[in-house]
N, C-alpha and C positions, 0 to 999 in steps of 0.2 A: 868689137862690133858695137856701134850705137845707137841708141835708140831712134836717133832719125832712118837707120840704115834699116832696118828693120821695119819699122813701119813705110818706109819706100818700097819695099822686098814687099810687103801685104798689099800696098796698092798698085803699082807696077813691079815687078818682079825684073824685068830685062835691064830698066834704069839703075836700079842698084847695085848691079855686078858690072857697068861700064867701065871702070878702071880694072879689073882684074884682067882683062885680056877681050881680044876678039871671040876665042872659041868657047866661053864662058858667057858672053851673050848670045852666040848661038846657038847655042845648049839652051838655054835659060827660056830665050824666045819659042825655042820649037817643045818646049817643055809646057810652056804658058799658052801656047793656040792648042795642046794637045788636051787642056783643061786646069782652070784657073789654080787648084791644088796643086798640082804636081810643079809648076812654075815659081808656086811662093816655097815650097820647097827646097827642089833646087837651090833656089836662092839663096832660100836658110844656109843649106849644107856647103854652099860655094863661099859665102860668107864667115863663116865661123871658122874654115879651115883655117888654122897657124900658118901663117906665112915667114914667120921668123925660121924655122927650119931649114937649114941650106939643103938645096937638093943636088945631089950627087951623079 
């Protein structure tokens, strides 16, 4: 995760998780109009997952 991504995740939060999938900015979006905390969030914890893991 880097530091631009992060600091994208604190001023818009929906923007930064564009690449991880559709239902990850949907999450993310109705997380962020449900109050600005809980969206940068999200975000954090959307971002930081490990994606190198194969999922089974």
């Amino acid at each position: 995760m880097s530091l631009f991504r992060v600091l994208l995740s604190i001023i818009f939060p929906p923007l930064a998780v564009l690449d991880k999938g559709c239902g990850s900015v949907v999450i993310v979006t109705i997380l962020t109009i449900a109050g600005w905390i809980p969206g940068v969030i999200g975000a954090l914890v959307i971002l930081n997952k490990d994606d190198s893991v194969p999922r089974y």
